[in-house]
N, C-alpha and C positions, 0 to 999 in steps of 0.2 A: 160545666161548672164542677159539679164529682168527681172529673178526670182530674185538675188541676188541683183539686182537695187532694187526692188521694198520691200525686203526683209530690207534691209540697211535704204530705207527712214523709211518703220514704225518704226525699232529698235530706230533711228533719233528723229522722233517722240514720240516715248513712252519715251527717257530720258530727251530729252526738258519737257516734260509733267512732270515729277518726280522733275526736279529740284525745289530746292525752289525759290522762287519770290527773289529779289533782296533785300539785308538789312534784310531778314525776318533769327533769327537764327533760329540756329535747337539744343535741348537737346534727350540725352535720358531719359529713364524709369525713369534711379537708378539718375541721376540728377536731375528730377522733383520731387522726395522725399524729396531733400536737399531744396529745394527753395516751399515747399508748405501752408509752416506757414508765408510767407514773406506779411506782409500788402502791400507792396508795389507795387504789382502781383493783376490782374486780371486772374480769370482761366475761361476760358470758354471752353464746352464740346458740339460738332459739333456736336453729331450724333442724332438720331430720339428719338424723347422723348420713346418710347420703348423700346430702344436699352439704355438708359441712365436708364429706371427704374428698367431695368435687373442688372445693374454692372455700380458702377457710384464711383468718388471721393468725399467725399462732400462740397472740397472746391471749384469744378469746379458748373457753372451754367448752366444748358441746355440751349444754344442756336443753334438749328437744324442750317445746312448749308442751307444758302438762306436767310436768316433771317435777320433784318434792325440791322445794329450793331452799329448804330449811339449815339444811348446812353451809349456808352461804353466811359470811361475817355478818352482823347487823350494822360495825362499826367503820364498815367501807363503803366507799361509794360501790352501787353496781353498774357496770354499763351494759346496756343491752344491745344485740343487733339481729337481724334476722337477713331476710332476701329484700327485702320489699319497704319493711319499717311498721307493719300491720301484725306480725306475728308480736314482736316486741314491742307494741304497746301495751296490746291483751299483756305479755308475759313483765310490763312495768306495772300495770293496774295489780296482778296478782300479785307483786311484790310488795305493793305499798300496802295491800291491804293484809300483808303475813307479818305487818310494822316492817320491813325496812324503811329507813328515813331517807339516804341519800340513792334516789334509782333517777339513771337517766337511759334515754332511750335516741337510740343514733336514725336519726331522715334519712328514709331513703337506702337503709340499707346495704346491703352486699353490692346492690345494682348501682347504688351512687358512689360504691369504694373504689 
């Protein structure tokens, strides 16, 4: 009975953790295709400048998770992408909570592009 307790809270835990931040959307791959020439889009790309010099989009900008994102417009959308889609939701959640209004964050990542 305690196993399946304690079993249930992480499960609990890991999908709280997954979800996205409140207001932040979510696009796929084959969406972020259609909306990549849009001036009206900021792209930025979460992951380690290493990991971005391997396999990168080139209209997304490295900016590593952690990073001061304060100079980023408030007045554009921002899109996020990382490897995975797990670095860029942390890096949507911090965005919503610095006030930007329009963040969306791409599924699945570099590995779904």
């Amino acid at each position: 009975m305690e196993t399946w307790l304690i079993v249930a809270i992480v499960v609990a835990f890991l999908v709280w953790r997954m979800m996205p931040a409140k207001g932040v959307q979510s696009i796929s791959a084959a969406q972020l295709k259609n909306i990549l020439h849009d001036k009206d889009k900021v792209f930025i790309d979460v992951r380690t400048p290493a990991e971005y010099k391997g396999r990168n989009i080139p209209q997304f900008k490295n900016i590593p998770l952690g990073s001061n994102f304060n100079h980023l417009p408030k007045d554009k959308e921002i899109v996020v992408i990382c490897q995975s889609g797990m670095r860029s939701s942390r890096a949507c959640k911090q965005l919503k909570k610095q006030g930007f209004e329009l963040v969306t964050n791409v599924r699945g990542g570099m590995s779904a592009y």
